[in-house]
DOVO-769101 format. One record per residue: residue number from 0; residue in one letter; x, y, z of N, C-alpha, C in turn. Coordinates in nm, 3 decimals. Example, Ala and Ser with C-alpha at 12.3 -4.5 7.8 and 13.67 -1.06 7.14 Angstrom:
DRENZA    k  r     n.c1     n.c2     n.c3    ca.c1    ca.c2    ca.c3     c.c1     c.c2     c.c3
DRENZA    0  A    1.319   -0.569    0.780    1.230   -0.450    0.780    1.320   -0.330    0.780
DRENZA    1  S    1.285   -0.225    0.708    1.367   -0.106    0.714    1.290    0.003    0.787
***
This chain:
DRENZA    k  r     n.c1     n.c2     n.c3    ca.c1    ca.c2    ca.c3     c.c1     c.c2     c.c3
DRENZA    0  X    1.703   -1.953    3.056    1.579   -2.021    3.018    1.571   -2.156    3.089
DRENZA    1  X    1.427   -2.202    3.116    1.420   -2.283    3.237    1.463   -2.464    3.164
DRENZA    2  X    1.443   -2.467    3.012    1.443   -2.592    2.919    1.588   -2.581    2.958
DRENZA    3  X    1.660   -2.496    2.886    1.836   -2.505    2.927    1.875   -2.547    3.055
DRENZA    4  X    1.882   -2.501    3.128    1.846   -2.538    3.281    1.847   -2.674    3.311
DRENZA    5  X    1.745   -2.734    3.267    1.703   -2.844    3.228    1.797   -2.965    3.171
DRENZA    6  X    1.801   -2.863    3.028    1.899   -2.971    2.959    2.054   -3.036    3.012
DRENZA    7  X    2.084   -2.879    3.084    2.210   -2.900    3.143    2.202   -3.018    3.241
DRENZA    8  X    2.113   -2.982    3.325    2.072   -3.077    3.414    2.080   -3.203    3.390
DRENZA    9  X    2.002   -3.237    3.285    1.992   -3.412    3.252    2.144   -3.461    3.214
DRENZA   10  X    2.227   -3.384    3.142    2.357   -3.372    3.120    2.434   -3.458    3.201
DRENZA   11  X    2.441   -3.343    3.316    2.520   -3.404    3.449    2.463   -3.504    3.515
DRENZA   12  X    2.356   -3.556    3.511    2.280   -3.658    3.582    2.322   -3.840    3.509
DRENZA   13  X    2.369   -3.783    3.372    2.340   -3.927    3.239    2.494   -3.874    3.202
DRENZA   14  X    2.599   -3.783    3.218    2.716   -3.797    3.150    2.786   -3.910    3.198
DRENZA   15  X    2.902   -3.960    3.151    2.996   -4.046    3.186    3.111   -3.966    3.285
DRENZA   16  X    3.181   -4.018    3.361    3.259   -3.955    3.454    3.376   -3.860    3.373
DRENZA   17  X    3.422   -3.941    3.276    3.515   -3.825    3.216    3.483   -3.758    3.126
DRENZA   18  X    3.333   -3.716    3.117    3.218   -3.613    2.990    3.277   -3.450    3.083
DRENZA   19  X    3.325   -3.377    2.964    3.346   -3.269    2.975    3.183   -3.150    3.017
DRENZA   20  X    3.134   -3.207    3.158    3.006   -3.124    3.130    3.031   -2.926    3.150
DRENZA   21  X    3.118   -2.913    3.190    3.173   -2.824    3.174    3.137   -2.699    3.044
DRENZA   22  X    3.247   -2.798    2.981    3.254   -2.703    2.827    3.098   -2.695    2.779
DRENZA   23  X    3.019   -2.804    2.814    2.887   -2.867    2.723    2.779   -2.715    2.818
DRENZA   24  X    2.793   -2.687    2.927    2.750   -2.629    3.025    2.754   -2.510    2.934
DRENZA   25  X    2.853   -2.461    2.917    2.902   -2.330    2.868    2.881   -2.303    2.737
DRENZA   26  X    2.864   -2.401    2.592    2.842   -2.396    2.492    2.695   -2.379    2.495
DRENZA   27  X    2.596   -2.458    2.615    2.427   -2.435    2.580    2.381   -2.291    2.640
DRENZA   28  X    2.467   -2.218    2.731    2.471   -2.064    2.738    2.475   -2.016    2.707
DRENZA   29  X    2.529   -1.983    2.567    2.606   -1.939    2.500    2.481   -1.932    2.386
DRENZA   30  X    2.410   -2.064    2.382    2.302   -2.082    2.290    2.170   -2.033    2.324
DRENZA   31  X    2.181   -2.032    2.428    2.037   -1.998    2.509    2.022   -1.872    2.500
DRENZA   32  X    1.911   -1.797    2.455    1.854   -1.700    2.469    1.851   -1.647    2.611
DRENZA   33  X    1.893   -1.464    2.597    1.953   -1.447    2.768    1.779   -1.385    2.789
DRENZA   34  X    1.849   -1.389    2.942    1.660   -1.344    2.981    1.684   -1.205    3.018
DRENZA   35  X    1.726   -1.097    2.975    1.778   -0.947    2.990    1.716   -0.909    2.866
DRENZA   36  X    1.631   -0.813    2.870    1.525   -0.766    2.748    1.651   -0.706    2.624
DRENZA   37  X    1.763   -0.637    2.668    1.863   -0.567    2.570    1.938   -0.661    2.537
DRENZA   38  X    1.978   -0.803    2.595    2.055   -0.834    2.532    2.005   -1.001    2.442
DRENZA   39  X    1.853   -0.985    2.508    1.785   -1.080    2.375    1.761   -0.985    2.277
DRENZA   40  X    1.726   -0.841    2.272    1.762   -0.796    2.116    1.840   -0.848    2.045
DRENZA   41  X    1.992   -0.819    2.152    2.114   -0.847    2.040    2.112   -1.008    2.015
DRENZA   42  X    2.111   -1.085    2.104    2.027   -1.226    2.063    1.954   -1.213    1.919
DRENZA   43  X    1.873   -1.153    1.929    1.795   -1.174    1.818    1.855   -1.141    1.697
DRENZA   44  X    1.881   -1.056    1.710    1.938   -0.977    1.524    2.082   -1.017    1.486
DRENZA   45  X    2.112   -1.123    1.594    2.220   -1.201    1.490    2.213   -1.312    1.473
DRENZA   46  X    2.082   -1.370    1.480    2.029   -1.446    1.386    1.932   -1.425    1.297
DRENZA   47  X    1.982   -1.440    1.185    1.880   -1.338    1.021    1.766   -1.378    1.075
DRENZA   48  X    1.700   -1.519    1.071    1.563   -1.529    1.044    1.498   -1.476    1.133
DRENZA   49  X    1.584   -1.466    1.284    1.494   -1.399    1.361    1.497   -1.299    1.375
DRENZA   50  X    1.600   -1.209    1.319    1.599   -1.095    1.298    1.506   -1.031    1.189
DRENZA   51  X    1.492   -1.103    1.063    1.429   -1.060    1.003    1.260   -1.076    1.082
DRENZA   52  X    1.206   -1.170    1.095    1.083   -1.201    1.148    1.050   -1.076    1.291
DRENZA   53  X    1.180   -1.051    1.367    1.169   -0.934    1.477    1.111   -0.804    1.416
DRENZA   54  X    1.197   -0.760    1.291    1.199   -0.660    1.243    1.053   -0.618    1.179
DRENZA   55  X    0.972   -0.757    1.125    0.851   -0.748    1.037    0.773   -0.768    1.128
DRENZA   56  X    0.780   -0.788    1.276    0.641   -0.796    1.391    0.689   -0.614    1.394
DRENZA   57  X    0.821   -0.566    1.423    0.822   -0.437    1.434    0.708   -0.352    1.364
DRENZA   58  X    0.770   -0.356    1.245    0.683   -0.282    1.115    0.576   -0.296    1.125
DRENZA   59  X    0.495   -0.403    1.166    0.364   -0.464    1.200    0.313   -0.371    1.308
DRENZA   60  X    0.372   -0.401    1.408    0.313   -0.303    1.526    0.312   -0.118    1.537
DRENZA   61  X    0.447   -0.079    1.438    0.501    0.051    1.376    0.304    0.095    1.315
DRENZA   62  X    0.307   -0.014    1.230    0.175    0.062    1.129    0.076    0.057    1.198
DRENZA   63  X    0.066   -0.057    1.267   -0.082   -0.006    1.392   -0.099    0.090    1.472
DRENZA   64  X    0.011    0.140    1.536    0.010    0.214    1.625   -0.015    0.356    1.577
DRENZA   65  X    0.051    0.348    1.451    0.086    0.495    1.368   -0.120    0.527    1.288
DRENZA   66  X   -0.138    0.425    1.274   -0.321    0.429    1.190   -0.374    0.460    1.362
DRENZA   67  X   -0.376    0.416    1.467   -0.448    0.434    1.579   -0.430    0.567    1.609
DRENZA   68  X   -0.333    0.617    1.588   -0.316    0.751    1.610   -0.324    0.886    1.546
DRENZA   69  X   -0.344    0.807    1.405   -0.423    0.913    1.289   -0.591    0.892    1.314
DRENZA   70  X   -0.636    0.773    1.316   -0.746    0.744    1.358   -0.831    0.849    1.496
DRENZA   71  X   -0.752    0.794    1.579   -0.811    0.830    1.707   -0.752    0.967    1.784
DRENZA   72  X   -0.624    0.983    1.751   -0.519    1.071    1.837   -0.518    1.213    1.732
DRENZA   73  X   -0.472    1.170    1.612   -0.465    1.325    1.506   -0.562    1.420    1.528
DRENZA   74  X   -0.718    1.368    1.527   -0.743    1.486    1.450   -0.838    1.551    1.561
DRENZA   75  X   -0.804    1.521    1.730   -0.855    1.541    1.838   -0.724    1.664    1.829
DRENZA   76  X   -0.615    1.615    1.820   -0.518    1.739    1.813   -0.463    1.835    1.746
DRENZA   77  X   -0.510    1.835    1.598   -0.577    1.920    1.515   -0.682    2.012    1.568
DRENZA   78  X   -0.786    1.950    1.631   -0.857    2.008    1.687   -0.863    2.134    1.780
DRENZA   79  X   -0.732    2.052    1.847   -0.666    2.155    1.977   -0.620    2.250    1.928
DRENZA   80  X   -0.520    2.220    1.825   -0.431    2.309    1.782   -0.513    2.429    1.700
DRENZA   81  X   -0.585    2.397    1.609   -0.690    2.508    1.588   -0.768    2.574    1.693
DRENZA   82  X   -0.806    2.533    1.773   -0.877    2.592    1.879   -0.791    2.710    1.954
DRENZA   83  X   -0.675    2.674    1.929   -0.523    2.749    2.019   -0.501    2.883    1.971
DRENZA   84  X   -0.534    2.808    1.814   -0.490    2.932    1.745   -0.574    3.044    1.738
DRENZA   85  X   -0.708    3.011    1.703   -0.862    3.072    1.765   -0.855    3.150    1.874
DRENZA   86  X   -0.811    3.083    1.938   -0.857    3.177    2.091   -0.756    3.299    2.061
DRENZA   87  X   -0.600    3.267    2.005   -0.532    3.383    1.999   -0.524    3.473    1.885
DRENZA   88  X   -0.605    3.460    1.784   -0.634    3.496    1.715   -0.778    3.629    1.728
DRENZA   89  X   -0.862    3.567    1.855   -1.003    3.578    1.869   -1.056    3.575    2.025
DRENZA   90  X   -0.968    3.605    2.108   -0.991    3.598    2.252   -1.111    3.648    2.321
DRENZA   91  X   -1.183    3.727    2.269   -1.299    3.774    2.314   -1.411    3.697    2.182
DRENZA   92  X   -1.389    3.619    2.164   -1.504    3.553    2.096   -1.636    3.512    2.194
DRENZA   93  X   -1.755    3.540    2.189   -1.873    3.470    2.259   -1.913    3.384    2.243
DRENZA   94  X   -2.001    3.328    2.373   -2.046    3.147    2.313   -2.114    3.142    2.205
DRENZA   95  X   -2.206    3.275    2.173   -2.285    3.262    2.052   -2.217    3.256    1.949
DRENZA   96  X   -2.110    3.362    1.923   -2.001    3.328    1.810   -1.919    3.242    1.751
DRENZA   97  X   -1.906    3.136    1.873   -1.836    3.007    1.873   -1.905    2.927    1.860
DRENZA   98  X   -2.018    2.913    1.886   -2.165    2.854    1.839   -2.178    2.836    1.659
DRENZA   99  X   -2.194    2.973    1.619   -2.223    3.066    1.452   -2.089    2.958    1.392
DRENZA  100  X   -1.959    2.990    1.433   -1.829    2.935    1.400   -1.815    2.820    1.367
DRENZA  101  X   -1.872    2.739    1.480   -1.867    2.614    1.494   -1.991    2.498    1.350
DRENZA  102  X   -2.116    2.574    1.384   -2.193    2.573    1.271   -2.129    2.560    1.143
DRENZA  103  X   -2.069    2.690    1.105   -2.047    2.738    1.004   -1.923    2.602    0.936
DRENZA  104  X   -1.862    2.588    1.065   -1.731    2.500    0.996   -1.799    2.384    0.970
DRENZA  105  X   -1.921    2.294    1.049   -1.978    2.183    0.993   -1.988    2.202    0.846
DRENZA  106  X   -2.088    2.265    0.858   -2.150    2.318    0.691   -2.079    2.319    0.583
DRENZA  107  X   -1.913    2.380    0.618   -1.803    2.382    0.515   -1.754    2.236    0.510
DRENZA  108  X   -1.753    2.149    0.565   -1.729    1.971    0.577   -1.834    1.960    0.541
DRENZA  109  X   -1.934    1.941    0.581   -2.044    1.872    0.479   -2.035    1.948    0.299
DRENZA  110  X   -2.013    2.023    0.333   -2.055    2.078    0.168   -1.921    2.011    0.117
DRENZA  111  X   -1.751    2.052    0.128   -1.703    1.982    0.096   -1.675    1.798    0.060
DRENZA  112  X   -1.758    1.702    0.147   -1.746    1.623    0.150   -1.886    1.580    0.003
DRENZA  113  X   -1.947    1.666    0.027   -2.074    1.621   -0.106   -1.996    1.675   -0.228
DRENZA  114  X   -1.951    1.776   -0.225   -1.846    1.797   -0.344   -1.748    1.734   -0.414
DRENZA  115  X   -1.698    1.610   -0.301   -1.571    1.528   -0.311   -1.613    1.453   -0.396
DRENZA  116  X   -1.738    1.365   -0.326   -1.850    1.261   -0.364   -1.935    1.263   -0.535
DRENZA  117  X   -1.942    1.420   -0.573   -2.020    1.492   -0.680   -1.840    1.427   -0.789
DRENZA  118  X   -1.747    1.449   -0.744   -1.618    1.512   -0.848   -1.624    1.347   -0.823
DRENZA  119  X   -1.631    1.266   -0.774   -1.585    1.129   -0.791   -1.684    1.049   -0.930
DRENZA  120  X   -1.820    1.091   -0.860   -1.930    0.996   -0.954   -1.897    1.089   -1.103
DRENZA  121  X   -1.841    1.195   -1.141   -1.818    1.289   -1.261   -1.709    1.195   -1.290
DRENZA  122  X   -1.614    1.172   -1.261   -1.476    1.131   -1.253   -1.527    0.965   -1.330
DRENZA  123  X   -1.602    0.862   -1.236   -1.671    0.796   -1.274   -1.695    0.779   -1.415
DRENZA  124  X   -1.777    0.832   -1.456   -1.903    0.876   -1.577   -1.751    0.902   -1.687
DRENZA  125  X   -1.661    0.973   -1.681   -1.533    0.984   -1.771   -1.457    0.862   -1.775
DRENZA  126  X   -1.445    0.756   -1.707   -1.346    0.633   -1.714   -1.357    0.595   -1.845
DRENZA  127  X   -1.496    0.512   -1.901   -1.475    0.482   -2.045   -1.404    0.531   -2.124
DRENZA  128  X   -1.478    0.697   -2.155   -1.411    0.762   -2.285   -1.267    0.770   -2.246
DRENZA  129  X   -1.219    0.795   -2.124   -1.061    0.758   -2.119   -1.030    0.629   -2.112
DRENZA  130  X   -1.061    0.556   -2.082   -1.016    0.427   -2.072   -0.963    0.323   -1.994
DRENZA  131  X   -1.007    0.445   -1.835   -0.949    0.405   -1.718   -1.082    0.324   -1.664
DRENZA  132  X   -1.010    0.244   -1.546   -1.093    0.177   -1.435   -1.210    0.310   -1.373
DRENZA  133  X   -1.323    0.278   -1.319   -1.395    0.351   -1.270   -1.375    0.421   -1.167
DRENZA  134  X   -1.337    0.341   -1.086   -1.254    0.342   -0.907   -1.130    0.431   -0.904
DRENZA  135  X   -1.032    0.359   -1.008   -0.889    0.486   -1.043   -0.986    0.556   -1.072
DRENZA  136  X   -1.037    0.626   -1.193   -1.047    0.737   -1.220   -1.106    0.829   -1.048
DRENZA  137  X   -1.201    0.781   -0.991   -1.242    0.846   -0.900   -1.148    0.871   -0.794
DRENZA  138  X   -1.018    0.814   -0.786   -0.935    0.840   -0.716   -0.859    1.005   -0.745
DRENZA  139  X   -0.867    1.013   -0.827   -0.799    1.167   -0.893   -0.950    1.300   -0.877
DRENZA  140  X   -0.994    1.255   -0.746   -1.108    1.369   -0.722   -1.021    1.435   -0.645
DRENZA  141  X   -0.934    1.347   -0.520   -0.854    1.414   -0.447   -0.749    1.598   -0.519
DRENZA  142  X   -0.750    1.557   -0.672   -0.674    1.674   -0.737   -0.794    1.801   -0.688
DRENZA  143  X   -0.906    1.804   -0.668   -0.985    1.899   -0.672   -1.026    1.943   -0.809
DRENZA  144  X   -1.044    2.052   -0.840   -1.086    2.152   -0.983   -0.975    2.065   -1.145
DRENZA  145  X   -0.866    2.094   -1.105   -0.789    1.991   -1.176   -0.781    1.842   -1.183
DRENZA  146  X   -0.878    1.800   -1.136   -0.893    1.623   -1.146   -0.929    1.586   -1.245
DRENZA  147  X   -1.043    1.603   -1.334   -1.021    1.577   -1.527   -0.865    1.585   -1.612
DRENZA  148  X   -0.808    1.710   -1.508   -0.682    1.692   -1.667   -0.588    1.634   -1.629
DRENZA  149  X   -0.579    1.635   -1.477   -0.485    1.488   -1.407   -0.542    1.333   -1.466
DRENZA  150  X   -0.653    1.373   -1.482   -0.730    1.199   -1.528   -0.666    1.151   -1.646
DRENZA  151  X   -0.679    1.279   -1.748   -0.652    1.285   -1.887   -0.506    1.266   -1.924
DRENZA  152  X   -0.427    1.324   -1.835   -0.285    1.310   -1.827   -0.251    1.217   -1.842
DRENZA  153  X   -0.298    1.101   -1.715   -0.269    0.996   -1.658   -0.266    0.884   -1.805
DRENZA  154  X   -0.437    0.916   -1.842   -0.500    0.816   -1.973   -0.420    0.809   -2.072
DRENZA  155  X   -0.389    0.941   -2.122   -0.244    0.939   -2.208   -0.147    0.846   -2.200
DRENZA  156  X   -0.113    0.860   -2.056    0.012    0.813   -2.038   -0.037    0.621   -2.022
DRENZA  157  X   -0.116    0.606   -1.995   -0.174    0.452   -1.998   -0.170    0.422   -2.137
DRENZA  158  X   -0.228    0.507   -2.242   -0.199    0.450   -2.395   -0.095    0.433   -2.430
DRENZA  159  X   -0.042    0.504   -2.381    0.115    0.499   -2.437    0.181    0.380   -2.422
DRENZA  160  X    0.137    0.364   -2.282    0.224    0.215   -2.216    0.137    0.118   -2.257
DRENZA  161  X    0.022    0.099   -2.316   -0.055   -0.025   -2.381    0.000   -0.003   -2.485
DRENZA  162  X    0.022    0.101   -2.568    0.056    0.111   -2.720    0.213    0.060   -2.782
DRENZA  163  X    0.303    0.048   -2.660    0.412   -0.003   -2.650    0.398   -0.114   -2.610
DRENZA  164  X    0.302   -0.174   -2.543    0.339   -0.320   -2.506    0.269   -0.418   -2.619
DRENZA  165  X    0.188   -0.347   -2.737    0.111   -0.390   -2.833    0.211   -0.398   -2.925
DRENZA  166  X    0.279   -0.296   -2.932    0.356   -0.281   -3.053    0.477   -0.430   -3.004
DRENZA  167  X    0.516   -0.411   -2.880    0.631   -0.505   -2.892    0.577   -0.657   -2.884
DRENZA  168  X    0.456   -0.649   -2.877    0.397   -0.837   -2.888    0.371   -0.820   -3.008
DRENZA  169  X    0.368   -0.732   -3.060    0.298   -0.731   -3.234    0.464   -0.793   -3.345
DRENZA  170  X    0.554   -0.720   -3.223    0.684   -0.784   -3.338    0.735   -0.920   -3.248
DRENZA  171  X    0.679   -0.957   -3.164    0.761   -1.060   -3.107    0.659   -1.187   -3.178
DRENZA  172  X    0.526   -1.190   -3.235    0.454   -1.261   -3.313    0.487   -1.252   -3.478
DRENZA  173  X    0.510   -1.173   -3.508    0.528   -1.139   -3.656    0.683   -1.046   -3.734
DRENZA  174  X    0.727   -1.000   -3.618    0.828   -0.916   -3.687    0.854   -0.828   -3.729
DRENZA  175  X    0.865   -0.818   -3.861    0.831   -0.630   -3.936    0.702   -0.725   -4.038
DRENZA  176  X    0.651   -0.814   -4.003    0.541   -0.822   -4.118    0.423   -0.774   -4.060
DRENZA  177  X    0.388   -0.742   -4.128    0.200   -0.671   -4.073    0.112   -0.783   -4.079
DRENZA  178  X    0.059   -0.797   -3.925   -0.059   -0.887   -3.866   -0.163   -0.864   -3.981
DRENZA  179  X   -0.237   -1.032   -4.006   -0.319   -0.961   -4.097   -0.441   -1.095   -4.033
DRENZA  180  X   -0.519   -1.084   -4.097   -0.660   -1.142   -4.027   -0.603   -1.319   -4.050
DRENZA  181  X   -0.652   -1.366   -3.913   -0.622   -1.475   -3.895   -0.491   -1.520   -3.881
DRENZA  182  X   -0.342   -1.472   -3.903   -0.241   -1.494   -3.879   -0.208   -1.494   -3.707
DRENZA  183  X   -0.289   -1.496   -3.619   -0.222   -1.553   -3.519   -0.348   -1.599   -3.408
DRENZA  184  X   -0.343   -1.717   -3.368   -0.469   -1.761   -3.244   -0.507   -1.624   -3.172
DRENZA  185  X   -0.413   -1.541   -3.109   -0.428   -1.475   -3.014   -0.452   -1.312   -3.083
DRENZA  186  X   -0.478   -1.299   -3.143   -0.535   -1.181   -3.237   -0.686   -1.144   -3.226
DRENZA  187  X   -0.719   -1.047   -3.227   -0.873   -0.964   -3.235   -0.877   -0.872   -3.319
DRENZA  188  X   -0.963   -0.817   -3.356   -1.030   -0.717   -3.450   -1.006   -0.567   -3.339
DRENZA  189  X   -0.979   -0.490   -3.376   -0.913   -0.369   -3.286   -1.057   -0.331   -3.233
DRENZA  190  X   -1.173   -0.274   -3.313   -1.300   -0.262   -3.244   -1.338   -0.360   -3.145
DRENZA  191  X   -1.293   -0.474   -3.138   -1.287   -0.569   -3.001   -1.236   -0.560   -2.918
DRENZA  192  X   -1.114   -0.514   -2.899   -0.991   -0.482   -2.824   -1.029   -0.352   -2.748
DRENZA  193  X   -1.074   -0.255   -2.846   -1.168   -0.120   -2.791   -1.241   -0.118   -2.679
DRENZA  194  X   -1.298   -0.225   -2.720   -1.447   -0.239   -2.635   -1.404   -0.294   -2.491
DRENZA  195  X   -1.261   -0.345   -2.455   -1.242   -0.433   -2.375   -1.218   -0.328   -2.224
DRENZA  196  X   -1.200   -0.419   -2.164   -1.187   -0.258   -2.024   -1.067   -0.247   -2.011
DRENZA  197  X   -1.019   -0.184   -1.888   -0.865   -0.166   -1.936   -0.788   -0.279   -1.880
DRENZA  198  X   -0.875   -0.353   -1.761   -0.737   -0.455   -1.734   -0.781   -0.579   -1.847
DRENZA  199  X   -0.877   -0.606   -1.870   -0.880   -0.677   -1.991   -0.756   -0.685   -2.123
DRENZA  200  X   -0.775   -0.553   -2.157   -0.674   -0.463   -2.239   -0.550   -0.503   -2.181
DRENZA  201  X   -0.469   -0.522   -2.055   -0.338   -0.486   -1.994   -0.355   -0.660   -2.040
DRENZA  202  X   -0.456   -0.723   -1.965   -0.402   -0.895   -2.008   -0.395   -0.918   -2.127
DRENZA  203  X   -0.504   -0.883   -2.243   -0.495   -0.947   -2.389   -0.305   -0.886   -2.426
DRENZA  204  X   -0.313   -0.788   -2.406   -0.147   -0.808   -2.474   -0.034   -0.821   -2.424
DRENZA  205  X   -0.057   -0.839   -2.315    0.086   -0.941   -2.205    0.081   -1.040   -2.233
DRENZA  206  X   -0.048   -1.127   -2.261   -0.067   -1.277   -2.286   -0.013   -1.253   -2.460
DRENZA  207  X    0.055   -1.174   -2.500    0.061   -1.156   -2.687   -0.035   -1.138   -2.789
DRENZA  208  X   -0.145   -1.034   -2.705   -0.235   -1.022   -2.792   -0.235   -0.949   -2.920
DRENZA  209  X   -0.251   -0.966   -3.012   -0.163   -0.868   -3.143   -0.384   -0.855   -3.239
DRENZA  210  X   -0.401   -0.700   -3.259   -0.456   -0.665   -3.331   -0.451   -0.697   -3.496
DRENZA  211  X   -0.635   -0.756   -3.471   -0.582   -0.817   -3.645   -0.568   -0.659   -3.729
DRENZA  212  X   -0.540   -0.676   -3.880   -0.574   -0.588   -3.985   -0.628   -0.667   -4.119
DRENZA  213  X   -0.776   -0.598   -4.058   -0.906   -0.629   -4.168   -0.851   -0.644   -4.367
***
């Protein structure tokens, strides 16, 4: 590196006659980053921070490259690869048939994709009575035909884990005594608590929200 270089330089120019520039020569080499692409790797990764910081531009560039190529590269070769299989499957196919084919497969993507769209806004319209976010719930369209009882599954399993984290702020405020109206600032009327959405719900009883009893 051209600063080392440098430094050495000023070294020998400003040392005193009996300054070991020598050893001093050989210790800033030693420090200096080599200019050989393999062996500034190893440079690098034995020093943590820059090893670590190497490793997380890695991962960085790992996930771009890997989305550019699902993006842009996959599904051109999907493409191929079905087409491959087509032809050997179907070698005397005509342009008109590959035409009909080709049609036909739009039609099955569009219809599927309005179907996806139909099971999401349904999915939607169910969050309340379960008790989920709108957005999650529409995420479980991906299940297909079974996406309600994956929803329902899920909702279960969300009460459960609110119903445990209620119960254990309910004894970490009171104990084995039963909450009763007005015994604690951070208390509501359960028809309030109901009404709340669900991350509402996840904060009132992390923050120790404990259900009154009327």
């Amino acid at each position: 590196m051209d600063i080392f270089k440098e430094l050495v330089g000023w070294a020998k120019a400003h040392a005193k006659e009996d300054a070991n520039v020598a050893e001093f020569e050989e210790l800033v080499s030693k420090a200096a980053p080599p200019d050989d692409a393999r062996q500034a790797i190893d440079y690098i990764r034995a020093i943590p921070s820059l090893r670590s910081a190497f490793d997380a531009a890695l991962n960085k560039e790992f996930d771009r490259a890997t989305k550019k190529y699902e993006e842009e590269k996959l599904p051109e070769k999907e493409k191929e690869l079905r087409e491959s299989i087509r032809k050997e499957l179907n070698p005397d196919e005509t342009p008109e048939q590959k035409q009909i084919r080709e049609l036909r497969e739009k039609l099955e993507a569009k219809e599927k994709a309005e179907a996806l769209t139909e099971r999401k806004e349904a999915l939607r319209a169910k969050a309340k009575e379960y008790g989920v976010d709108p957005d999650i719930a529409a995420d479980f369209a991906l299940y297909g035909d079974e996406a309600e009882n994956f929803l329902k599954r899920h909702a279960e399993w969300h009460k459960k884990e609110l119903d445990a984290v209620k119960e254990q702020a309910s004894k970490a405020a009171f104990g084995n005594r039963t909450p009763t109206s007005g015994s604690s600032s951070n208390a509501r009327p359960q028809a309030e608590i109901d009404a709340m959405t669900p991350k509402e719900r996840s904060a009132f009883f992390a923050n120790g929200g404990t259900p009154l009893v009327e």
